[in-house]
C-alpha positions in Angstrom: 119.8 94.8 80.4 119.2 98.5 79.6 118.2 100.9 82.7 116.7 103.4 79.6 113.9 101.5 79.2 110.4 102.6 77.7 107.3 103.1 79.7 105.2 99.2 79.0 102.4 100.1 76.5 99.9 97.0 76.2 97.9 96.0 73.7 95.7 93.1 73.6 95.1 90.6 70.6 92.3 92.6 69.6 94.5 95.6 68.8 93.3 97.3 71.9 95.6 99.0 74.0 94.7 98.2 77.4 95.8 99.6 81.0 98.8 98.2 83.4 97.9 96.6 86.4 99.9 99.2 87.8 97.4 101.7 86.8 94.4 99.6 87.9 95.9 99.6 91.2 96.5 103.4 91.8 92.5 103.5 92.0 92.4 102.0 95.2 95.0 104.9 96.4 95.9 103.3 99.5 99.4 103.9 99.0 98.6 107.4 98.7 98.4 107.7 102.3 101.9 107.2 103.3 103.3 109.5 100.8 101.3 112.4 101.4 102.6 112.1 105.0 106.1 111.7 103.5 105.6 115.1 101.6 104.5 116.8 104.7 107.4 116.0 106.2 109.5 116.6 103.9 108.5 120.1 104.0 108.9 120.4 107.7 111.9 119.9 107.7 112.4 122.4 104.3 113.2 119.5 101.8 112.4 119.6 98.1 110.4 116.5 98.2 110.4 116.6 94.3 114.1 116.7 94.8 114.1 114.2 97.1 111.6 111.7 95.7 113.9 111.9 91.9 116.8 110.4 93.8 115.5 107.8 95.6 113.5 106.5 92.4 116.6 106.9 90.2 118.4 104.8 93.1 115.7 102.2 93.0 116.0 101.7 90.2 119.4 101.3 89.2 119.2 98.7 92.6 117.0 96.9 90.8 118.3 96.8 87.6 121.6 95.4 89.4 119.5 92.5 90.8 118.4 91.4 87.6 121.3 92.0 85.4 123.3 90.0 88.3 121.0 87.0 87.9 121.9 87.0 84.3 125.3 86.9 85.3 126.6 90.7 83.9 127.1 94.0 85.2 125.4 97.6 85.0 127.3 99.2 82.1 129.5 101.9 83.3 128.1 104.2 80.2 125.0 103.8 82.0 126.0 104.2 85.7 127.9 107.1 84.5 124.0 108.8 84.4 123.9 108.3 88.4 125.9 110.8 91.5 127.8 108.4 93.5 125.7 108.7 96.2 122.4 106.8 93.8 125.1 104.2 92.6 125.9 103.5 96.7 122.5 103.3 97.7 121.8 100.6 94.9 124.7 98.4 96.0 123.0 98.6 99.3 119.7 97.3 97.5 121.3 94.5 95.3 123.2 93.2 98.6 120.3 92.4 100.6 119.2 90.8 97.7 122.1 88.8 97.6 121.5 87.8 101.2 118.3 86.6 100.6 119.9 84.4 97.8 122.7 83.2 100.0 119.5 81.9 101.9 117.5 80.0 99.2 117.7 77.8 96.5 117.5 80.1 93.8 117.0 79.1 89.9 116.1 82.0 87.4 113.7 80.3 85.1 113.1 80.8 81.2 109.8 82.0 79.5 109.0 81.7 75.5 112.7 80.9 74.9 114.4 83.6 77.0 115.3 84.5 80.6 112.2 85.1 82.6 113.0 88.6 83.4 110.5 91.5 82.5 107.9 89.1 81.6 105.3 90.8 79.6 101.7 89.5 79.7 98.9 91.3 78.3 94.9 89.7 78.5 92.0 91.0 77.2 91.2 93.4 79.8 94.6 94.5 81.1 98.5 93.8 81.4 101.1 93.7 83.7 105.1 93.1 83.6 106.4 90.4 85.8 110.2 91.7 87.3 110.8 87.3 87.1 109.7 84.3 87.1 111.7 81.9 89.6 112.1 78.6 90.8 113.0 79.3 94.3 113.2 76.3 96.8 111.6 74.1 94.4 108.8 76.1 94.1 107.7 78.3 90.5 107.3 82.1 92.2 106.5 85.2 90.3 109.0 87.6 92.0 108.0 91.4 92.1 110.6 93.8 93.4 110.0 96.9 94.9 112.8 99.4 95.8 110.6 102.1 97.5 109.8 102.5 101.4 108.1 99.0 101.9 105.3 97.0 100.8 101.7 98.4 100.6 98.4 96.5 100.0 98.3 98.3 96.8 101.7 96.2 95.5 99.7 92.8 97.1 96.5 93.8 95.0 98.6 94.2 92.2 100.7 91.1 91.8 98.3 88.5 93.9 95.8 90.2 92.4 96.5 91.5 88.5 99.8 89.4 88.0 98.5 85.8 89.5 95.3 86.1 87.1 97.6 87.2 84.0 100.1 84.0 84.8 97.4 82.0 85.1 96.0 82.9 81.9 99.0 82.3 80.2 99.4 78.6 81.8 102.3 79.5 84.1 102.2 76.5 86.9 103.0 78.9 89.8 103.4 78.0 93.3 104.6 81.2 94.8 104.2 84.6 94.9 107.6 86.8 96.4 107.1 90.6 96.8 110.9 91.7 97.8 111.0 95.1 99.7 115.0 95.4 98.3 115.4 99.2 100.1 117.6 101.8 98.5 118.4 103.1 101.9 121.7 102.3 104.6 119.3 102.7 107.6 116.5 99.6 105.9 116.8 96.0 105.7 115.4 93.6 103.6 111.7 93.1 103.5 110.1 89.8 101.7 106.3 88.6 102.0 105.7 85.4 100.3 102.6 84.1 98.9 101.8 80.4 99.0 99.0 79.6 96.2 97.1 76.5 98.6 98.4 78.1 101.5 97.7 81.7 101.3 94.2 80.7 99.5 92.3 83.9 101.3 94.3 86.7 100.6 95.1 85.4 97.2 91.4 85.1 96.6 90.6 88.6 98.6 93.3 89.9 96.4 92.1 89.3 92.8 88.5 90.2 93.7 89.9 93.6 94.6 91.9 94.1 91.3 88.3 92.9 89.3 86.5 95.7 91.0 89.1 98.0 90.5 89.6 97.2 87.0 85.7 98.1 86.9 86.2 101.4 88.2 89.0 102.1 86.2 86.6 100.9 82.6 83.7 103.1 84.4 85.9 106.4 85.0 87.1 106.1 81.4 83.6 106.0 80.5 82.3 109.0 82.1 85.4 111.3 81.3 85.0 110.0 77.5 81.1 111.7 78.3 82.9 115.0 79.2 84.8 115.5 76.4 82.2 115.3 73.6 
């Protein structure tokens, strides 16, 4: 798999193009919090967060590139890593190891979806789509795996996939069981972070979690509304 990969544009079978569930989320702004405090201090200590912020994304993710691209069974291209300092291509081992040691710890089976790896699963509903990082069977279970490279896990990323990416699976007839949200940290001083989701177990913040992502999605239709006002 590519790392240059285009931004996911959705369009729904109406011809509509229609948000991410990614951008549905960023209404809430809960994870907003944290990084403000994260720029702040940053410039305490008289660090270019901007600076900062573009090397720990680029390391995230060519981590998690690495994780997918080893469940296929292939390597990064080195005309690719050749785009990264040594120091990005480090901390990304360091992501796809603990990844590895979650692995080591499961039984692990990457599944296939309309005839091809279940990796960067496109789904796109009426309303709004979303990009599943895989679809797994992982103990037994069907899971819809989201990675996340950053600092740790939010309720904005919970919203999002129990929220968005459950409904959109669900739509599209995928039997899942499980949801895995992997905190994979592109960092030497962080270890691995999973939360996992059971669908009869986990009933409540499932539930909790997709009436969130409806109201957001409202606010997000509702904004779009009232700036399409302004501009006439």
């Amino acid at each position: 798999m590519s790392l240059l990969k285009a931004k996911s544009l959705y369009t729904n079978d109406l011809g509509i193009n229609v948000p991410g569930a990614t951008t549905i989320t960023k209404e809430w702004g809960e994870n907003s919090f944290p990084l403000m405090y994260w720029a702040w201090d940053c410039g305490m200590h008289q660090i270019d967060f901007r600076k900062k912020s573009g090397k720990a994304a680029d390391a995230g993710t060519l981590g998690h590139m690495m994780i997918q691209n080893g469940l296929l069974g292939l390597e990064v291209p080195k005309e690719e890593l050749d785009q990264f300092t040594q120091e990005q291509i480090s901390l990304a081992e360091t992501a796809h190891l603990q990844w590895m040691e979650f692995e080591s710890q499961h039984k692990i089976e990457l599944l296939t979806y309309d005839g091809k790896p279940a990796i960067e699963v496109k789904l796109t509903s009426k309303e709004f789509g979303g990009t599943l990082d895989m679809i797994m069977r992982v103990d037994g279970d069907i899971a819809l795996v989201d990675l996340k490279t950053g600092s740790g896990i939010y309720p904005d990323h919970i919203v999002q996939v129990a929220g968005g990416y459950s409904m959109l699976a669900t739509e599209y007839k995928i039997d899942w069981k499980k949801i895995i949200l992997a905190n994979v940290p592109a960092n030497f001083d962080k270890h691995l972070n999973i939360k996992i989701l059971d669908r009869d177990e986990d009933t409540e913040i499932i539930t909790a979690s997709q009436l969130i992502f409806d109201s957001l999605l409202n606010v997000y239709n509702n904004k779009k509304y009232i700036k399409d006002f302004l501009k006439r």
